[in-house]
TORDO-125639 format. One record per residue (C-alpha): x, y, z; residue in one letter. Coordinates in steps of 0.5 Angstrom, whole numbers, padded with zeros to 4 digits, always signed. Example, Ala and Ser with C-alpha at 12.3 -4.5 7.8 and 13.67 -1.06 7.14 Angstrom:
// TORDO-125639
+0025-0009+0016A
+0027-0002+0014S
//
This chain:
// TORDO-125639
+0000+0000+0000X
+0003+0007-0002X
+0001+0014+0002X
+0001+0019-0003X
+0002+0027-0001X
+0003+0034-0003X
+0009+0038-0002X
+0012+0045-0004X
+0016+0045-0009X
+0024+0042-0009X
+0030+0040-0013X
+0031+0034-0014X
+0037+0029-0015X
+0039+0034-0021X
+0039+0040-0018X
+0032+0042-0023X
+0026+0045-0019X
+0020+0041-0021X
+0013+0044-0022X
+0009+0047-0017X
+0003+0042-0015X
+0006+0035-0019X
+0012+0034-0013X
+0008+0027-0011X
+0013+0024-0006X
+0011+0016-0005X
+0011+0014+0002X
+0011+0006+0003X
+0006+0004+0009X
+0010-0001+0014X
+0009-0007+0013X
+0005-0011+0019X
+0010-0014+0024X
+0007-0016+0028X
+0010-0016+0036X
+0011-0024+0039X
+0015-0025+0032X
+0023-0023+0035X
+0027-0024+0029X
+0031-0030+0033X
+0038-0031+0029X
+0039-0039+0029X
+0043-0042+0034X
+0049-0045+0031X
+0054-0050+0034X
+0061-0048+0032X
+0064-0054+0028X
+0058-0054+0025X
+0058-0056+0017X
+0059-0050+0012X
+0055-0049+0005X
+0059-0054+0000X
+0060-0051-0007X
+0063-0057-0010X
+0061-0061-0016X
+0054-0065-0014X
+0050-0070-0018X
+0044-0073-0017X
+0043-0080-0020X
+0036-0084-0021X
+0036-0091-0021X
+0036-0093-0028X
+0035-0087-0031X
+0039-0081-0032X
+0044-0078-0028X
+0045-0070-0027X
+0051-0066-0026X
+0050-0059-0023X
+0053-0055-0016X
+0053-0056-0009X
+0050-0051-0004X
+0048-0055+0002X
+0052-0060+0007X
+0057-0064+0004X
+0054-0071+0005X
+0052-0076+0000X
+0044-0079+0001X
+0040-0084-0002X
+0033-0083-0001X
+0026-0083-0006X
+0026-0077-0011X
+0019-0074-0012X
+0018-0067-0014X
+0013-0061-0012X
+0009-0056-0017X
+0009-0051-0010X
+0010-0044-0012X
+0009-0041-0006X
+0013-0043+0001X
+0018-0048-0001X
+0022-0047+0005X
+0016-0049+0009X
+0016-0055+0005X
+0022-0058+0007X
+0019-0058+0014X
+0014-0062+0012X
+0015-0069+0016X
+0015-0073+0010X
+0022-0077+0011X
+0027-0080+0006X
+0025-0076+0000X
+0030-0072-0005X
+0025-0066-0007X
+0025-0063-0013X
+0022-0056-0014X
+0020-0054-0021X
+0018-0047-0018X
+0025-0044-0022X
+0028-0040-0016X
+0028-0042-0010X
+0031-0038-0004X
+0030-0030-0005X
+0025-0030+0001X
+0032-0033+0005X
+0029-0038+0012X
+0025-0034+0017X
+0027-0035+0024X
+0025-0041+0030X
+0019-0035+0032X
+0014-0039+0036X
+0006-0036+0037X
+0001-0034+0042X
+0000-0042+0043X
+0008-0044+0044X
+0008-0047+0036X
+0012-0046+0031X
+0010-0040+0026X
+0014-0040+0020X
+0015-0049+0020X
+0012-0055+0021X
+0017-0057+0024X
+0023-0055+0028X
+0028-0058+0023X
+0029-0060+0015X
+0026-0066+0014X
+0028-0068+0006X
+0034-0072+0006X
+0036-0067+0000X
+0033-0062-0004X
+0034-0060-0011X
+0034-0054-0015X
+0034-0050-0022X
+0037-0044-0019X
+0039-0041-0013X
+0039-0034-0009X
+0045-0033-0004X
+0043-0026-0003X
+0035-0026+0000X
+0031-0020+0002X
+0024-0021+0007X
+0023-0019+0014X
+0022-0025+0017X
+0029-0028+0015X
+0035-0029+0018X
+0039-0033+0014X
+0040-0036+0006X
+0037-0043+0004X
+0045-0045+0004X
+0046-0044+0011X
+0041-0047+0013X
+0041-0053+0009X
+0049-0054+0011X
+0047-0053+0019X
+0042-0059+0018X
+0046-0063+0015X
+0042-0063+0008X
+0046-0063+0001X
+0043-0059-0004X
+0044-0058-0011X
+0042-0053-0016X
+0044-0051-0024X
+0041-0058-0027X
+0035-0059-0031X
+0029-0059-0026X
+0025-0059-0033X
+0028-0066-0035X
+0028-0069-0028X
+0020-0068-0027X
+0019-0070-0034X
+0022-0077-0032X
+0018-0078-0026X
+0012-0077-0029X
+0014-0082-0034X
+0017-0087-0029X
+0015-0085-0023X
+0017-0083-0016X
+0025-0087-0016X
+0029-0088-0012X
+0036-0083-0012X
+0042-0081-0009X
+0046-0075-0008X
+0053-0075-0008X
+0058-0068-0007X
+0065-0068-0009X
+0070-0068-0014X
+0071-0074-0013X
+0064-0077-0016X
+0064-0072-0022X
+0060-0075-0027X
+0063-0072-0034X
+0069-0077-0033X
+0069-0085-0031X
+0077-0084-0030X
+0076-0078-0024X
+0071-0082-0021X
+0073-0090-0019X
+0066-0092-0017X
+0064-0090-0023X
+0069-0092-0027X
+0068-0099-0024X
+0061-0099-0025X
+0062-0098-0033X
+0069-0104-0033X
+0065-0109-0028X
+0058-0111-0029X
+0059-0115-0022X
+0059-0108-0019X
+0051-0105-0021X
+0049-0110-0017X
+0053-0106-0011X
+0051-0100-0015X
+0044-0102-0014X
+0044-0103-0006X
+0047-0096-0006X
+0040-0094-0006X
+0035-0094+0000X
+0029-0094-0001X
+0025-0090+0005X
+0018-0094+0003X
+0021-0100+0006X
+0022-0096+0014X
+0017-0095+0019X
+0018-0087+0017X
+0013-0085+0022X
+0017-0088+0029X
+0022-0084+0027X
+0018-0078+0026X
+0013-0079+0032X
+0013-0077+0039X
+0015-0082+0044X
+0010-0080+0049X
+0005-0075+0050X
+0005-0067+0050X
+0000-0062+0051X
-0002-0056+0047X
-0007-0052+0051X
-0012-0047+0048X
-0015-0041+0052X
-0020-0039+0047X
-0025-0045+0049X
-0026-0051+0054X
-0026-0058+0048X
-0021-0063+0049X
-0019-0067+0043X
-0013-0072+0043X
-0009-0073+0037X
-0005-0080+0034X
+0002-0076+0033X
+0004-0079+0026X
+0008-0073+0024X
+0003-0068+0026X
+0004-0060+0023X
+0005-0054+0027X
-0001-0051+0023X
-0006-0058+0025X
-0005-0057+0032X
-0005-0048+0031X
-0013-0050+0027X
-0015-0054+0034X
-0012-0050+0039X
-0015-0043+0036X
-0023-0045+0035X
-0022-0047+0042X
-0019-0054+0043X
-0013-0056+0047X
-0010-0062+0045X
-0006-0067+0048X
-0002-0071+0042X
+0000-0079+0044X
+0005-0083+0040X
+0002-0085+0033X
+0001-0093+0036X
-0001-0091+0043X
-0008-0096+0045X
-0011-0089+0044X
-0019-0093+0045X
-0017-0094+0052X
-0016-0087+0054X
-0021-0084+0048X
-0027-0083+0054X
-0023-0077+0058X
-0023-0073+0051X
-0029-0070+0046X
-0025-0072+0039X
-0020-0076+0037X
-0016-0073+0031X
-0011-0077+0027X
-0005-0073+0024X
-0001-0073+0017X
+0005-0077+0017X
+0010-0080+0012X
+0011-0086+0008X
+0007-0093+0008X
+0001-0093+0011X
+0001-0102+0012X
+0008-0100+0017X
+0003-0097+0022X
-0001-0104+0023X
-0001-0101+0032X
-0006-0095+0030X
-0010-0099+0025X
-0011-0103+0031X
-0012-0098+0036X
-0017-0094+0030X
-0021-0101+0028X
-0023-0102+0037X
-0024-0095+0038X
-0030-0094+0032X
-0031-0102+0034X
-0033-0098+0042X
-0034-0091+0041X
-0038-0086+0037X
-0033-0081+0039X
-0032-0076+0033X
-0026-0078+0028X
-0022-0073+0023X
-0016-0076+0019X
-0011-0072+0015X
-0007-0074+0010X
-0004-0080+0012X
-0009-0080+0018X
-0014-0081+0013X
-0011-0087+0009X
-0010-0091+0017X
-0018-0089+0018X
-0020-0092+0011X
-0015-0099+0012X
-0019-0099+0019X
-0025-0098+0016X
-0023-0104+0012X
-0021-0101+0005X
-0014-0102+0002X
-0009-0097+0000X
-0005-0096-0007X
+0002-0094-0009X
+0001-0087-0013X
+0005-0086-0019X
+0008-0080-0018X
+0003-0077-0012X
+0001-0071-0010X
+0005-0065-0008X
+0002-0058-0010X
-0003-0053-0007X
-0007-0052-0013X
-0010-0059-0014X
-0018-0059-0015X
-0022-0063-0011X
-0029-0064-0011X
-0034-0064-0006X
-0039-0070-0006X
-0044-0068-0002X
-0044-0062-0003X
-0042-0061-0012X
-0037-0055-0010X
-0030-0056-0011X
-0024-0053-0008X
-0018-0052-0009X
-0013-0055-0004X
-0007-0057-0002X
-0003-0064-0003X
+0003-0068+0000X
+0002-0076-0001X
+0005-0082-0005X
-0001-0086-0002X
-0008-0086-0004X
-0014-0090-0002X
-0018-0095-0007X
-0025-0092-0007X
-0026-0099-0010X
-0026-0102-0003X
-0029-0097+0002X
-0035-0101+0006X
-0042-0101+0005X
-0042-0096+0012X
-0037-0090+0010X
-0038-0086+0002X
-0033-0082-0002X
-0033-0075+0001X
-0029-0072-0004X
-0025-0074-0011X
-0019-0071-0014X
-0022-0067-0021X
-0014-0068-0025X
-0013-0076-0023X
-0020-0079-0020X
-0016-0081-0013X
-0020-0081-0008X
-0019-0076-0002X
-0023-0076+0003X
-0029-0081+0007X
-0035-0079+0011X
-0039-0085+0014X
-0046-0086+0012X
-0048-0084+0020X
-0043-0083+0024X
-0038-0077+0026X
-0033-0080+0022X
-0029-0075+0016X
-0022-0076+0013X
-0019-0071+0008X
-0013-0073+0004X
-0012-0066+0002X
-0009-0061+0008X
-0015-0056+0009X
-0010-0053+0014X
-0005-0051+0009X
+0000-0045+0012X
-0001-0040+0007X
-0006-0044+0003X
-0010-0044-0001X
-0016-0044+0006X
-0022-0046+0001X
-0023-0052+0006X
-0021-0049+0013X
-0028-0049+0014X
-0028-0057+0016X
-0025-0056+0023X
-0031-0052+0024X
-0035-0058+0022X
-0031-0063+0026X
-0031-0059+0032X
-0039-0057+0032X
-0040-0065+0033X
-0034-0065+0038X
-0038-0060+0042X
-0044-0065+0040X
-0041-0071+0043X
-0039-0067+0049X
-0045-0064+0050X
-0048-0071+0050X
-0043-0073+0055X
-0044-0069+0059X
-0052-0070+0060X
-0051-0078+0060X
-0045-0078+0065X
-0045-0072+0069X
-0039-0073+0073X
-0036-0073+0067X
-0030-0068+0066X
-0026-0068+0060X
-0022-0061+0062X
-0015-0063+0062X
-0012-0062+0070X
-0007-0057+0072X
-0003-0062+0074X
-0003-0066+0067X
-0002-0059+0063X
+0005-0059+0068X
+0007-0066+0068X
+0007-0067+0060X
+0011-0063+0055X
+0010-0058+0051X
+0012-0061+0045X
+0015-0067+0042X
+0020-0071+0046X
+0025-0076+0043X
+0026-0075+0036X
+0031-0074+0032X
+0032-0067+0029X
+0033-0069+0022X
+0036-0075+0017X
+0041-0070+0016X
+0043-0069+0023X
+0043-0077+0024X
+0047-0078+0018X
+0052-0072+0021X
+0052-0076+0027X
+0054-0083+0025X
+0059-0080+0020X
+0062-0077+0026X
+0062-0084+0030X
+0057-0081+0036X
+0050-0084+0037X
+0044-0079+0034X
+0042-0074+0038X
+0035-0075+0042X
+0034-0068+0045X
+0027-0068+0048X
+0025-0061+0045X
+0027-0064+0038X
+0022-0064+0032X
//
């Protein structure tokens, strides 16, 4: 916004005097800083990795390989190589609690904005990420800025990806990258940093060297590649036990399966009046579902049949309560295979926030934003649970509502930070029936208290405990011959 005003007659730059009546001098409006968001700088350990700008591949698992420019951690990782169409936020991405995925962003530039700092809200949560640390185990790029401008940064995407322990690599095709996903498919890729696996000369690299003069070693070279699907990605990124997020705007209280929740689905609960205590992703959370008015089941990465505890827990917890369920993402995907659907392996998945999504129920379409590589197979729903809302580009399904019951799952993200909010509306729906049940409650069990106690609000954490900050950081420790670092604040 610009504030326009008169003045008397000046010289300008020049020395000329401009006309009397036409010296309109633009003043810019402050932006809207607001107050709680200290520009905090990040706390860096000295002895810390430095942005490596040396020659950087990234090779995909019978496919092409492409050589471009280090700018993240000297480190060599393996991981599945997916892409994101996201032209808005993409430093928020990287914080997504997806796990062992290389991510490849089409938008060309990345990194003019800078990385904001660790700023929490009024509600003690993470205002800029998802999570407090990148969970990519690799991000690639066609370009990179070094310089940034934004007045929430306080440092380059280089020197952040360095400080986690995350290569990086920029100056390659992401054009022709994309193009052979989405012909073949997520693949499995690696990044390797150093001069030593140069791919413009077999003679400079000995593994590759070796791999072109000896066939016994692709078979070598094929095991080089570990794939994240084949890991319980979720014990990695799960809390290890309960934490406790409370809301001072209302008195509902929900309990949250943590799978690798985001900041920003506790921030949607907590800000329309529901503290939250999160449980670990294979808590027997049907034994405790009777002090809460909901239960709400959180994104997550990888496979969904690894997570078989939480299907469990789900199926007796809809087999014994009619207690109002919302899953997410992921939680959508362990609801359905509680339900008794099945799931299947995407080509490419979904990773925008401009996907379109038709609501059933009601024929509007929304658009949302979408991060997955699994999807239920609507084919296999029961008779009890119907189609809630499809995906208008591929027809996969994205979300399931029970014919008569509390029950609604979506697999886009309605809470999406920065958008699109077309379908924030849904945690409006879910809490309304929350508050139905618990008004309920109340009536059939006067005793009943579902408020959580001061002394549970002073025992429990206030954030996750017990995970690993990050695959990088992990990869840095066993580099360094130390055992990964457990910190309780961690992710």
């Amino acid at each position: 916004m610009f504030i326009r005003s008169i003045q008397k007659p000046t010289k300008g730059l020049l020395g000329l005097c401009k006309k009397p009546g036409t010296n309109f001098i633009q003043k810019r409006a402050f932006a809207n800083v607001e107050g709680n968001t200290p520009r905090q700088m990040p706390n860096v350990k000295s002895g810390q990795m430095r942005p490596s700008y040396d020659t950087a591949n990234l090779s995909i698992r019978g496919g092409p390989m492409f050589t471009g420019k280090s700018f993240g951690a000297k480190m060599n990782v393996s991981g599945e190589a997916v892409f994101t169409t996201s032209l808005v936020l993409c430093i928020r991405k990287l914080t997504y609690r997806t796990g062992g995925q290389i991510l490849v962003f089409t938008q060309p530039l990345i990194g003019n904005y800078g990385v904001p700092s660790s700023a929490r809200d009024e509600h003690g949560l993470l205002r800029y990420f998802e999570s407090p640390n990148i969970q990519a185990v690799g991000v690639v790029v066609a370009d990179v800025s070094e310089k940034y401008s934004h007045w929430t940064a306080v440092e380059s995407l280089s020197q952040w990806c360095s400080r986690e322990g995350v290569p990086a690599v920029s100056g390659v095709d992401t054009r022709a990258i994309v193009s052979f996903l989405r012909e073949e498919g997520s693949s499995l890729a690696k990044i390797t940093v150093g001069d030593e696996y140069d791919g413009g000369s077999p003679e400079r690299c000995p593994v590759l060297h070796k791999c072109l003069t000896d066939d016994s070693a692709l078979e070598e070279q094929d095991e080089a590649f570990v794939d994240p699907e084949q890991i319980n990605l979720v014990r990695k990124v799960s809390t290890k036990s309960p934490f406790h997020v409370s809301s001072s705007t209302g008195d509902l209280h929900v309990a949250v399966l943590d799978c690798g929740v985001k900041e920003n689905i506790l921030r949607s609960l907590v800000s329309r009046g529901a503290s939250v205590t999160c449980f670990p992703y294979d808590y027997p959370i049907e034994k405790v579902a009777h002090h809460f008015d909901g239960v709400f089941i959180s994104n997550g990465p990888g496979d969904p049949t690894h997570c078989q505890e939480t299907v469990i827990s789900l199926r007796k917890l809809m087999n014994s309560s009619q207690i109002p369920i919302m899953g997410i993402c992921l939680g959508h995907q362990l609801v359905g295979i509680a339900a008794g659907a099945k799931t299947l392996k995407m080509k490419y998945g979904n990773r925008a926030h401009n996907i379109p999504a038709l609501d059933l129920t009601t024929g509007r379409t929304h658009i949302t934003s979408q991060n997955h590589g699994y999807a239920i197979d609507a084919q296999t729903l029961p008779r009890e649970f119907k189609e809630f809302f499809v995906n208008l580009n591929d027809s996969s399904n994205e979300g399931i509502i029970h014919i008569s019951r509390p029950i609604m799952t979506t697999q886009f993200h309605p809470e999406a930070k920065g958008g699109p909010m077309d379908s924030a509306y849904l945690f409006d729906n879910y809490l309304e029936s929350v508050k139905r049940y618990r008004d309920t409650q109340a009536i059939l069990q006067p005793q009943r208290d579902n408020k959580p106690s001061s002394l549970l609000r002073d025992l429990l954490g206030k954030e996750r405990v017990g995970v690993v900050p990050t695959l990088g950081m992990e990869s840095m420790a066993r580099a360094a011959g130390k055992e990964a670092p457990a910190a309780a604040s961690a992710a």
